[in-house]
N, C-alpha and C positions, 0 to 999 in steps of 0.2 A: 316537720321542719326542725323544730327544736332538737328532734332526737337524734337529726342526722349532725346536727351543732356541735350538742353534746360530747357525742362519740369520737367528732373532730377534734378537739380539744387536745385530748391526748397527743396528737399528732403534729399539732402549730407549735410556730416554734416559740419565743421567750416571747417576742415584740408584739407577735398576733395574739396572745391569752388574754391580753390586758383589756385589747380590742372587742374580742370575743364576750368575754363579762360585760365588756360596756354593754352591746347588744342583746345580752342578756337583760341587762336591768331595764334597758332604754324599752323592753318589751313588755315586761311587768307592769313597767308603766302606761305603757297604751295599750293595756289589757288586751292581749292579742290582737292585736290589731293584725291587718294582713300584709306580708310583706313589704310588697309596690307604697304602703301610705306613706313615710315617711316624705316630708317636704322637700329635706335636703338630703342625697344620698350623696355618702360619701365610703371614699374608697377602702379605708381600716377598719369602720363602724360598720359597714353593708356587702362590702363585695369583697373584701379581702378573706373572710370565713368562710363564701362561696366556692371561691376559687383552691381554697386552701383543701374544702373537703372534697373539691371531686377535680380539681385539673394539673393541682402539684405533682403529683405521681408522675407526670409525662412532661412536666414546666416547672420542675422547683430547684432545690438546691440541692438535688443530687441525681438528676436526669433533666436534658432540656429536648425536646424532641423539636427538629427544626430549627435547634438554635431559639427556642422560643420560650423567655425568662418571663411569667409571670406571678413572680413576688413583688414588683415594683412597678409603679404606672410609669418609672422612669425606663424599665426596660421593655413596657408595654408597648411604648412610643416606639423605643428602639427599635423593636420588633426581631422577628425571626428570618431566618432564610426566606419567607414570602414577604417581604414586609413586613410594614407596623401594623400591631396589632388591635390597635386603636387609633380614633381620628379624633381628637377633642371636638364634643360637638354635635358629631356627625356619624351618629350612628351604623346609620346604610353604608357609609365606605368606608366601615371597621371588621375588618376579619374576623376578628372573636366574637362581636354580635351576630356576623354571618354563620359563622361555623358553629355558633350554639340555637343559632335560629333554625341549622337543617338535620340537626342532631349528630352534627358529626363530632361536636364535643359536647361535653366527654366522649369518645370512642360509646358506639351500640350497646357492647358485651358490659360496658363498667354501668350501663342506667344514663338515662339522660336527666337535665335539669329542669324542676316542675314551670309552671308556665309563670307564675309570681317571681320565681326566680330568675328565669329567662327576662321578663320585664323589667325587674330591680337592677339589671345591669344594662340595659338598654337604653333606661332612666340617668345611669350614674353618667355614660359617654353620652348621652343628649346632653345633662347640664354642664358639660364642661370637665368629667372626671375629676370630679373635686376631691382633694384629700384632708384630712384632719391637722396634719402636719409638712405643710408643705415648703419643710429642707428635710427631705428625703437621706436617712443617711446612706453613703455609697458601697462600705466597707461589706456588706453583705451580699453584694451583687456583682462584684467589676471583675470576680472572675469568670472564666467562660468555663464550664461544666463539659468535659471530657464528653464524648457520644458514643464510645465503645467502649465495653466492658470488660473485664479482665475473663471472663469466658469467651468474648470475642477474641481475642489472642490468643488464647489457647487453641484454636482452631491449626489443623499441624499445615497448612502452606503459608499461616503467617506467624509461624513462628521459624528463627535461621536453620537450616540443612544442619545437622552433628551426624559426622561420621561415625558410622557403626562399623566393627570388625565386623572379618571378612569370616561367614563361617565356617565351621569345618564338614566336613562333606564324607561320605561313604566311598563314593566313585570320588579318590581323588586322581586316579589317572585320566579323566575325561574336565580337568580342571587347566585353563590357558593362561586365562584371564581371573579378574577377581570377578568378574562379570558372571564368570559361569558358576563361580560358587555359590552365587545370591541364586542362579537361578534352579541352581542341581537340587538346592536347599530342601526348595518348595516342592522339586518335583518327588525327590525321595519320601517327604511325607506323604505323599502320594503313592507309595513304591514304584516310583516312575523314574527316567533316567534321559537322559538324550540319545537319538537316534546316532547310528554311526555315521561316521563320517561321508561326505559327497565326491565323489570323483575330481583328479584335479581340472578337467575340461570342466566341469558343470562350476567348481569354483571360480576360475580363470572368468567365464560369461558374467557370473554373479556379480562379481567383484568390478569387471568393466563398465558391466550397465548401471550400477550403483554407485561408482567414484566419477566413473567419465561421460556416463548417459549415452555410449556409444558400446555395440560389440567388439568382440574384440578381432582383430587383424590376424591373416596367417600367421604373420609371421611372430607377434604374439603368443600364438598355441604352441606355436612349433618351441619357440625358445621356453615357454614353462614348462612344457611335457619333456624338453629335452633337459632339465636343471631338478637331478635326484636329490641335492644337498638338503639335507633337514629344515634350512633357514629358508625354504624355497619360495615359500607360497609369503614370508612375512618381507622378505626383498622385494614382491612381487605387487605387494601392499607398498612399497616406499615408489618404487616405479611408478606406479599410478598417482599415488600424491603426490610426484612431481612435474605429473604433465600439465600444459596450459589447459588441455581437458576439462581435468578437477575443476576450475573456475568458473567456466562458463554451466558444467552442472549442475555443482551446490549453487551457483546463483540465482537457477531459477527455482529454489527453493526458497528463498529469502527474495525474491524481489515477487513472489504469491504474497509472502505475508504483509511486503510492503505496498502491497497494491498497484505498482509500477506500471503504467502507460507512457502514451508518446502522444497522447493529445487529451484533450480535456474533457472530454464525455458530452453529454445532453443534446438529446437529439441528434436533428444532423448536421448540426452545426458544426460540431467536438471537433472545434479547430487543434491542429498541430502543436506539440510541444518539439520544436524544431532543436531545443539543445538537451531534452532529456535522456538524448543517450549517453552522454555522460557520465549519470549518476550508475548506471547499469552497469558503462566498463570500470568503474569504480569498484564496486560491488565483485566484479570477478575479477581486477586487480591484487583488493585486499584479501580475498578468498585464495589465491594461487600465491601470496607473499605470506598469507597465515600469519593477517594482523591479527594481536589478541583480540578475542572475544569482549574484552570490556573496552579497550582501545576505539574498535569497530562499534561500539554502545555510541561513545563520547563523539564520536566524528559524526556522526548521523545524526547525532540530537544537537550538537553544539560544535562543529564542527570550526564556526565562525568566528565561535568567543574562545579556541585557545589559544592563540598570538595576536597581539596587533597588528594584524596584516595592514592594515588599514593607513596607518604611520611609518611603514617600515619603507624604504626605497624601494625592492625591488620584490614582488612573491616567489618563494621559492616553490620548489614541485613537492613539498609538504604541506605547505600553507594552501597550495593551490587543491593540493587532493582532500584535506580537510574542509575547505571549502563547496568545492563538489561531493563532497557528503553529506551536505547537509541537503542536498535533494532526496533525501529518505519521508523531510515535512512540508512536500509540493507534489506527493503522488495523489492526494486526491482529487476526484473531478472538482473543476471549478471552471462554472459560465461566465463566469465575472467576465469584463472586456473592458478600457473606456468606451463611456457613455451608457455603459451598463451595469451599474453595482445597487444590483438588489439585497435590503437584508436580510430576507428570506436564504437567500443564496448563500450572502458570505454568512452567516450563521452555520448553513449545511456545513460549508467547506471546514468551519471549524472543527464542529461537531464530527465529519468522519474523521480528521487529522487525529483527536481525541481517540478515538473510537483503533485507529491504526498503530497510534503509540502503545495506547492499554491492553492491547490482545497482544503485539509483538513481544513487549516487554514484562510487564506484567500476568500473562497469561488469565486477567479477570478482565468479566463484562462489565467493567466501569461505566460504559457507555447506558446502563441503563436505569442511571441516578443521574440523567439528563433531566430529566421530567420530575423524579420523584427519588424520595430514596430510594436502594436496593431491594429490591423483596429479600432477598436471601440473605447477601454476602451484607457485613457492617461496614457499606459505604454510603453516604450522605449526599444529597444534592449538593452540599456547602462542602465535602470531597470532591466532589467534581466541578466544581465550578474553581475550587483553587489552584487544581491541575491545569484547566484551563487557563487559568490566570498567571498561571508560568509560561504559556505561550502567547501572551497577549499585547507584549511590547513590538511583536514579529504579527501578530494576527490582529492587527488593532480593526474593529469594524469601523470606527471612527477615522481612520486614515489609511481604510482598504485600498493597495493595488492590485490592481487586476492582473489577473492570470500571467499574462503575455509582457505586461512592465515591470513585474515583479520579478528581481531577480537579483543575484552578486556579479560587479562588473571583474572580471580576473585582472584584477588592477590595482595599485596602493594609490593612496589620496595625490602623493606627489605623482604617477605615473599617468593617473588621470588630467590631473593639472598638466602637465605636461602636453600628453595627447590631441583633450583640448582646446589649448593654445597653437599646437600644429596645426590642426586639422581644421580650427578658423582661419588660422590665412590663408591654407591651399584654398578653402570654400572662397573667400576672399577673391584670389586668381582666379579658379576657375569661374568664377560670374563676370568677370570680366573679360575672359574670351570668351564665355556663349553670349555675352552682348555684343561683343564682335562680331561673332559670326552671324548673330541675327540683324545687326547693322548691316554688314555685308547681302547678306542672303534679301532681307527687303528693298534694299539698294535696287539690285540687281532682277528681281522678282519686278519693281513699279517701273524698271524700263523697260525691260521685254513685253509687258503686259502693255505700256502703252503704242510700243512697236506695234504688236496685233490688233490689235483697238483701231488703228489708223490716226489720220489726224482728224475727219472727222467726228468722227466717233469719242476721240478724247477731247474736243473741243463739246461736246454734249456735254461729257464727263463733267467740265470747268464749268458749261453755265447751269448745271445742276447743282453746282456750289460744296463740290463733295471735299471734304477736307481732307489733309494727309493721312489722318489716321483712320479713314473711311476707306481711303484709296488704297493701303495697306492691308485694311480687312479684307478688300475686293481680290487684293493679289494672291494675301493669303489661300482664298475659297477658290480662284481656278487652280490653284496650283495644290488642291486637295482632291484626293480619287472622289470620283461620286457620290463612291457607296458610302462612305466617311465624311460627309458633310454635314454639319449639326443644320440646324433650323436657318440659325441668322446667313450662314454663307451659302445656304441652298435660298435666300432669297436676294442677297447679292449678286447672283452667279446669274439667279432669273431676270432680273431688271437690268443690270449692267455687261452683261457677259455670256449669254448666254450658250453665245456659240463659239468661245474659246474653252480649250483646255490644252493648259501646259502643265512640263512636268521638272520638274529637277536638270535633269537630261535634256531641255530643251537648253535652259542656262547654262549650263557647261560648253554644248555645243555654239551658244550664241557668242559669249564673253569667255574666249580662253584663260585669262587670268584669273576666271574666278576658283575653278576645281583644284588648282595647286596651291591658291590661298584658302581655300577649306580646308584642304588636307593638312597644313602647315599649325591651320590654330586647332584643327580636331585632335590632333596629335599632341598638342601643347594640353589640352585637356588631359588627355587620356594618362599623361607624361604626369600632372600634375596628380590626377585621381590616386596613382601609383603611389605617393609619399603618403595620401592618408594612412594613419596607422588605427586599423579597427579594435574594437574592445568587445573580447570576449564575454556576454550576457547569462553567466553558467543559472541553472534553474537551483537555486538554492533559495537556504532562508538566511535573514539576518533580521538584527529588532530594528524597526523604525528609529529610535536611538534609545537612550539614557532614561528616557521619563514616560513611562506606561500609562495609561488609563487606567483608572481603579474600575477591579476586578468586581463583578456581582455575580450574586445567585439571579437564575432567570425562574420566575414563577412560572411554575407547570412547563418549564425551557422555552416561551414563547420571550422573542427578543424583545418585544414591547413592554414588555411587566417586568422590569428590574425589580432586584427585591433587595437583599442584606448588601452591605459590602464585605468580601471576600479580602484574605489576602494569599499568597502564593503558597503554596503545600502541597501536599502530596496526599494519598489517603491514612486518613490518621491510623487507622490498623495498624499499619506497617511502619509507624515510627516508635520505637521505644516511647514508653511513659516521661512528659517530663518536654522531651526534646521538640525541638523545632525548626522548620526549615529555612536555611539562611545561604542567599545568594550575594558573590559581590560583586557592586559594579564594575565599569571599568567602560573606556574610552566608547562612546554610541552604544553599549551594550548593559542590558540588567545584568549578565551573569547567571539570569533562571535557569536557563537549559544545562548550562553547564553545572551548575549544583545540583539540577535532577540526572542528570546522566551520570555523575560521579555518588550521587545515593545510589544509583539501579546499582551500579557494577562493586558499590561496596562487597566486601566477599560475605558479610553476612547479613545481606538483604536477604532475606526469604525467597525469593520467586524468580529474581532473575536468571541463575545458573540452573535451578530447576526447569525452568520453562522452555532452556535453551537446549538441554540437555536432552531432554525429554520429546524432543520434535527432531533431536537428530537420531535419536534413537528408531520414532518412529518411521523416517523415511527409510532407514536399514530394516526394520523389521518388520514392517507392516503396519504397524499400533504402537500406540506409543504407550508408557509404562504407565501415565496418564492418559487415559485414553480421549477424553475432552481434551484436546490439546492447549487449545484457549482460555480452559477455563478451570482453573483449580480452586471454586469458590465453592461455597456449598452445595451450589444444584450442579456441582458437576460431577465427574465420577470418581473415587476414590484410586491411591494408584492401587496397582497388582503386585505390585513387588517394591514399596515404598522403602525400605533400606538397600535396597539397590540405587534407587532414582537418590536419596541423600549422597548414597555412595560415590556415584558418577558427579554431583553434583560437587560435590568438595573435591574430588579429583580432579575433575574440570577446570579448578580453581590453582590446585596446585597443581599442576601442570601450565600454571600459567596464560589460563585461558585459551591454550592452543585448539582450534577447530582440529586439524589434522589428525593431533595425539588422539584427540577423541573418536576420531574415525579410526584409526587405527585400533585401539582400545578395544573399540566393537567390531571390528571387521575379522580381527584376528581373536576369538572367541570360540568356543568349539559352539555356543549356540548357534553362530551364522556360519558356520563351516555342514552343518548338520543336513542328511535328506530330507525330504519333503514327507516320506510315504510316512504312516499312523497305524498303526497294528490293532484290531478293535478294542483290548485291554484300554490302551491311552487313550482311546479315541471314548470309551465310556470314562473314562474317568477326568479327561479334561478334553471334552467335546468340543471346547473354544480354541482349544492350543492356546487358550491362555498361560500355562504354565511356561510354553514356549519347548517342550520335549521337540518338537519339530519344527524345519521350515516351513514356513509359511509362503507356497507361490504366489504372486501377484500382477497384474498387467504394466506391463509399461507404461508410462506417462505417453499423453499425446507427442509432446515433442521427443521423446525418447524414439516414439516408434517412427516418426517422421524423418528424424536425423538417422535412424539405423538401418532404415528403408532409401536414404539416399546414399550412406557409406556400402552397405551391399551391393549397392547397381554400381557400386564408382563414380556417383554423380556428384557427394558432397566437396564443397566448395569449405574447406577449412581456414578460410582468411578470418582472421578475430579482431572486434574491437571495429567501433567507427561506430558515422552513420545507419542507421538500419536499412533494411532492404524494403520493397514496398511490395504490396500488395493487390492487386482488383478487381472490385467486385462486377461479377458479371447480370447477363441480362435475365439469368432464371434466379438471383439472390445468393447463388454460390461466392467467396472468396477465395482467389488460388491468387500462387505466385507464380513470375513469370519462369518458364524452361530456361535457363541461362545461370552465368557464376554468381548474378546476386540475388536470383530467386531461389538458387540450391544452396544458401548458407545454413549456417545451425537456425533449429527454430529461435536459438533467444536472440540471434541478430533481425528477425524478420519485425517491422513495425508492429506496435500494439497500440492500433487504433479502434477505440472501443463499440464505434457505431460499423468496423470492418474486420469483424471476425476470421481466422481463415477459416473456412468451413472443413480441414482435415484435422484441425486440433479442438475444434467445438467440438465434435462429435465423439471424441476421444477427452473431452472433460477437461479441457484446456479452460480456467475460469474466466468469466469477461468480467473486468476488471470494475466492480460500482460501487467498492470500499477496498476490501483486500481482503485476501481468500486465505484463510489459516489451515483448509485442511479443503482436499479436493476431494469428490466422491469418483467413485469409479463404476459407469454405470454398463450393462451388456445392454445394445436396443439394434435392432434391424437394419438400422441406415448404417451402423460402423462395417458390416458385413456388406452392403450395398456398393458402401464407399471405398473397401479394402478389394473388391470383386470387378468392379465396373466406373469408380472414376478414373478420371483421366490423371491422377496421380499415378495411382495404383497401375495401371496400365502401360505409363511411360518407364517407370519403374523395372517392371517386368520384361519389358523389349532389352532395356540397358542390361539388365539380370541375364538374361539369356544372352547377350550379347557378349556379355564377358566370360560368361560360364563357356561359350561354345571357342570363344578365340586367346581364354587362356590355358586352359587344360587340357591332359591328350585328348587325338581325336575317339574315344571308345567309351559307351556311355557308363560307364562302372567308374568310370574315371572321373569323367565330367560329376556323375551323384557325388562320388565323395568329395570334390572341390567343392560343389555349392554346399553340401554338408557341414562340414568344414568353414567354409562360410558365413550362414546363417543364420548354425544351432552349433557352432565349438565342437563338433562330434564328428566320429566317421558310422555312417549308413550302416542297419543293417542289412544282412542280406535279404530279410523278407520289402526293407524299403526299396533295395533296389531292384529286386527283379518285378515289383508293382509297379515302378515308375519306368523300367525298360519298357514293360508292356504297354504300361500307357502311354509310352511317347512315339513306337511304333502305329499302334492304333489312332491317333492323334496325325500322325501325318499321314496315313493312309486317307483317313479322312478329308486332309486339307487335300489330297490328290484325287481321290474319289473314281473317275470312272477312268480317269487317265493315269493311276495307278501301274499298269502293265508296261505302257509306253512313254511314260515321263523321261522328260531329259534330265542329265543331272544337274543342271541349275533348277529345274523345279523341284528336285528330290531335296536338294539344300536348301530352299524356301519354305517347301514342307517340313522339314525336319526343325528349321528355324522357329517356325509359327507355332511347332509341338513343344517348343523348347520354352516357346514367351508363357504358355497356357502354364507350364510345368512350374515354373518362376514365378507366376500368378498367385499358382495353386501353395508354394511353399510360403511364402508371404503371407498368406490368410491362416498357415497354421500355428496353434496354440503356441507353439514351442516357440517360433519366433515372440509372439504375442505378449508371452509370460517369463515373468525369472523364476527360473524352476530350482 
């Protein structure tokens, strides 16, 4: 013990030496005595030498792990991100007794503390954690001790994108873009080079199903095959980004990351989000207007807090579409309901919301310093709880609305007042003529009834003493169907009535004035309902108002165990040394969102044009230059071409954040212009096509192939925007949509209801939706084969295929091939495809005619030939070529 004292010495700072020697001498004197004797421990004399030689290193004054300062019993008290560290007193519910009692302090690797020692401080918080000097001075404590290191910054995706020059290249005639020089760079070290160019048909498809998620149109082919001029195919690029198309594609790229639904998840409850479609056409609104990129940040995170809509007379269709953007932080599942707000629950719903922002925008698994710090990346539980404490004036668990109340009315405060004040005195009115007509209707109801009754019978009635409002119920109950009779009137009916039943139609017929004085006040109703004026409930967020609940760390993230107080920030990595994060209020709102959305989109934030950049890149090319798309933290992967991805990343920016430019940028590159085929030189020397020497085929997206499987047949229903279309599940577990115009819309108008998957876009890797999907897998398994061959999609499909194939093109099948050809796959047949599919289509209806082949009539010859034609249509559907972008 002494020598481990000793050695500490050196190490303590001015205030503890002095302490030190005392314990020295105070030992001398009680001739070694063993540690625990001391009468009275105290905290400078006995424990503060303890602490200093084995816990400072990870709790002093130049590391605090956990936020947890113990130089001072005053910041003991304080405590760290789990709480205080001590309990005056009380031992057993002090951490630092606990955690040095299971060995978990000191850390295993550094030694643990002997059992005298252990005791000596278990003794000091029993007596009261007494100290020597108790006015503590503060000047050596009250700063907070930074948690990331300056090699933590140095890690290169937290530190800003710097543009690097573009290099100079060998092959500069294979050079478009600056894109291609980063990538030519890497392949020449390799003696490698890009594949030649792809035919302008195979570009034309590429480009269709990549900008518009749709193949392309004859008459598409025909005009780019016919347009020689040099600027051909980059006109052909501006065409495409300007069709409504574009919008609804890249949308459903970004409403995966945002996890986007139309109802609320868990079980089978996962009632309806009846106005989230909304935020959807929002999303391909500002995608087809080529809002900036950072603009598009700001409206989805803070949508709410950039005007005072609130104050203003009237919203304008700015305020209103910012407003509807802010449904980007209400995609995740939430069971909440009134009468139902569990914390387990509203905790989750924070927690994914967390979890949706930090992969979107950030590209790190923040979410996994929920619980604990990061393993990997230098982010802190007390990082993530202050991220979350920027959404906590809007996510209050303390003043949680539930799912379906929770909402922005598209309304300003006066438009609401206004409203209403309307809409209480039509309610006003109209209760006053349905008490009319229910005056009326009983009126008329207790004289008919005692018509039937007789007079003796109602003379029972009277000495059974039944009062008006008895006799009212009685009329009510005949003059109710049977089958629809609660309890009480099905015993009314038995005692008094047995054997009448009237109906509505009895009274009209009975009393002529009554039916045209019904019509008179129903109409006065209906008249009056008509001036209500309704208020829009859009699924957005806003903050409960002006004054937050203070923010904490949650111990081990269990919402019960609050532990430090937080305040609102970001993760410290990512903020310059020094600085700090500052929101300003403003009328019901903190201002948080709007100070983190306006940090993300700074141009030299670290991650966010990279992250952005980098996930547009890889939907063009297969992988992304990042190939964890989500995750550019330690445990993820390194890029492949990281002065490219800066490259893109700063260009991005100057360009103005334009999405479009960017597509363009990479579309018009000779790398994406490039064939598919690999010569085995490249193919041994970059086996992954990581260099990118060549294209890279890929499968279509589920809704890619479903939308390009209903524009082939002529079936797709291209109306955009609105409500979505609905879906239902059948009695084997299957989900289809209905044969009609609003079950043949694009896939992203079709609902996404998480407990009713369609079963053609599951099987095809369509994500169901139970956070948000930042990169989709793309799997081959036997049922997509099953499902392209013999469902009933596939199959209707095929009829309509064949059906246009045979009644739009001449009648000669050399003809018909090259229309569907043409069609399908942008190409014209060759000649070995078509004299395989002549043969086969003859043998095919020979088949369907069979023994009556010789003697068919020609209506069964064109039923045969029909039925050869659906098979043929079937069969080009299910192949690769369709399948893939080659």
């Amino acid at each position: 013990m002494r020598l481990r004292l000793v050695s500490a010495i050196g190490r303590l700072g001015v205030g503890l030496v002095l302490a030190v020697l005392g314990l020295e001498a105070a030992r001398a004197e009680e001739a070694a005595a063993p540690v625990s004797t001391p009468s009275k421990v105290l905290f400078e004399t006995h424990v503060a030498p303890l602490l200093e030689a084995n816990c400072f290193k990870c709790h002093g004054a130049t590391k605090q792990e956990g936020g947890l300062d113990l130089r001072r019993k005053r910041t003991m008290l304080k405590g760290g991100d789990s709480g205080a560290a001590i309990v005056d007193g009380k031992p057993d519910e002090s951490l630092l007794v606990e955690k040095i009692d299971k060995g978990e302090m000191p850390p295993p690797k550094e030694g643990k503390l002997e059992e005298a020692e252990r005791a000596l401080i278990r003794r000091w918080v029993a007596g009261g954690a007494l100290l020597v000097n108790t006015n503590e001075p503060a000047d050596e404590v009250t700063e907070v001790v930074s948690r990331v290191t300056d090699e933590d910054r140095q890690f290169w995706s937290f530190q800003p994108p710097r543009r690097p020059d573009v290099p100079s290249v060998k092959n500069a005639d294979r050079v478009r873009t600056p894109v291609d020089a980063f990538l030519l760079a890497k392949l020449e070290e390799k003696g490698l080079s890009f594949n030649p160019d792809a035919d302008k048909a195979t570009w034309l498809r590429r480009l269709c199903i990549d900008l518009l998620g749709l193949p392309p149109t004859l008459e598409q082919l025909d005009e780019f095959l016919a347009d020689n001029e040099p600027n051909a195919y980059e006109r052909l690029v501006d065409r495409l980004l300007k069709s409504p198309h574009y919008g609804e594609r890249w949308a459903r790229h970004w409403l995966d990351i945002a996890g986007y639904a139309d109802s609320d998840g868990y079980l089978a409850a996962d009632r309806l989000r009846t106005e989230a479609w909304r935020y959807r056409d929002y999303v391909i609104q500002a995608l087809n207007e080529d809002l900036p990129y950072d603009r598009f940040v700001i409206e989805q995170l803070a949508g709410d807090e950039l005007s005072d809509w609130r104050r203003t007379d009237e919203l304008t269709p700015e305020m209103q579409r910012q407003l509807t953007a802010t449904g980007f932080l209400r995609t995740a599942s939430d069971p909440t309901y009134p009468g139902y707000i569990e914390p387990n629950e509203v905790h989750q719903v924070m927690a994914d919301t967390m979890q949706i922002v930090s992969s979107t925008f950030l590209g790190l698994t923040v979410h996994c310093a929920r619980c604990h710090s990061h393993k990997f990346d230098p982010v802190s539980q007390r990082d993530y709880y202050s991220l979350q404490t920027i959404f906590l004036p809007a996510l209050d668990p303390a003043r949680w609305q539930p799912s379906e109340v929770r909402g922005i009315p598209l309304a300003t405060e006066p438009q609401l007042a206004r409203v209403t004040a309307t809409n209480q005195k039509v309610d006003a009115r109209v209760n006053e003529l349905n008490a009319a007509i229910n005056e009326m209707t009983t009126t008329h109801r207790r004289k008919l009834l005692r018509e039937k009754l007789g007079a003796e019978r109602v003379t029972k009635l009277d000495e059974a003493k039944l009062d008006a409002a008895t006799l009212d119920k009685l009329a009510a109950a005949v003059f109710t169907p049977a089958d629809k009779r609660n309890a009480e009137q099905k015993t009314l009916v038995m005692q008094h009535g047995a054997d009448i039943a009237l109906t509505d139609a009895d009274l009209v017929a009975r009393f002529p004035e009554y039916k045209p004085d019904l019509d008179r006040l129903s109409a006065a109703v209906t008249a009056e309902q008509a001036i209500k004026k309704p208020t829009t409930l859009v699924r957005g967020l806003t903050d409960v108002d002006d004054k937050p609940a203070v923010g904490r760390v949650l111990v081990r993230g269990e919402h019960s165990k609050p532990g430090a107080e937080v305040l609102p920030s970001v993760p410290e990595v990512l903020i310059p040394a020094g600085q700090r994060f500052d929101a300003q209020p403003a009328y019901k709102t903190t201002g948080r969102r709007l100070a983190l959305a306006r940090w993300l989109t700074n141009p030299a934030h670290p991650l966010t044009a990279r992250v952005h950049v980098n996930r547009i890149w890889r939907d063009h090319m297969g992988r992304g230059l990042v190939p964890t798309v989500a995750n550019f933290g330690r445990s993820g992967a390194k890029p492949t071409h990281p002065e490219l991805l800066d490259w893109l990343a700063t260009e991005f920016i100057r360009l103005g954040w334009s999405q479009k430019e960017l597509h363009r940028l990479i579309v018009t590159s000779t790398a994406y212009r490039q064939t598919a085929s690999s010569d085995s030189a490249k193919l041994a020397a970059d086996p992954g096509n990581v260099l990118l020497g060549a294209w890279q085929p890929r499968r279509v997206e589920g809704e890619v192939l479903r939308d390009s499987t209903l524009a082939v047949a002529n079936k797709l229903n291209l109306e955009m925007l609105g409500k979505p279309s609905a879906v239902a599940p059948q009695g084997d577990g299957s989900v289809i949509t209905s044969d009609d115009a609003a079950g043949n819309r694009r896939s992203i108008y079709l609902i996404v209801r998480r407990s009713q998957h369609l079963t053609m876009l599951d099987l095809f890797d369509t994500p169901m939706m139970e956070i948000n999907c930042v990169e989709r897998n793309s799997s081959t398994v036997p049922l997509q084969a099953l499902a392209m061959l013999h469902g009933s999609f596939a199959e209707r499909s095929a009829v309509a295929l064949a059906n246009q194939i045979l009644a739009t093109s001449p009648p000669d099948e050399a003809a018909r091939l090259r229309f569907a050809y043409r069609l399908l796959f942008t190409r014209e047949p060759k000649p070995t495809e078509t004299a395989a599919i002549t043969e086969f289509l003859a043998a095919a209806a020979n088949d369907q005619l069979g023994t009556k082949a010789a003697t068919a009539t020609d209506d069964e010859r064109t039923a045969a030939h029909k039925a050869a034609w659906v098979q043929a249509a079937l069969v080009l559907l299910n192949s690769n070529e369709f399948l893939y972008v080659r």
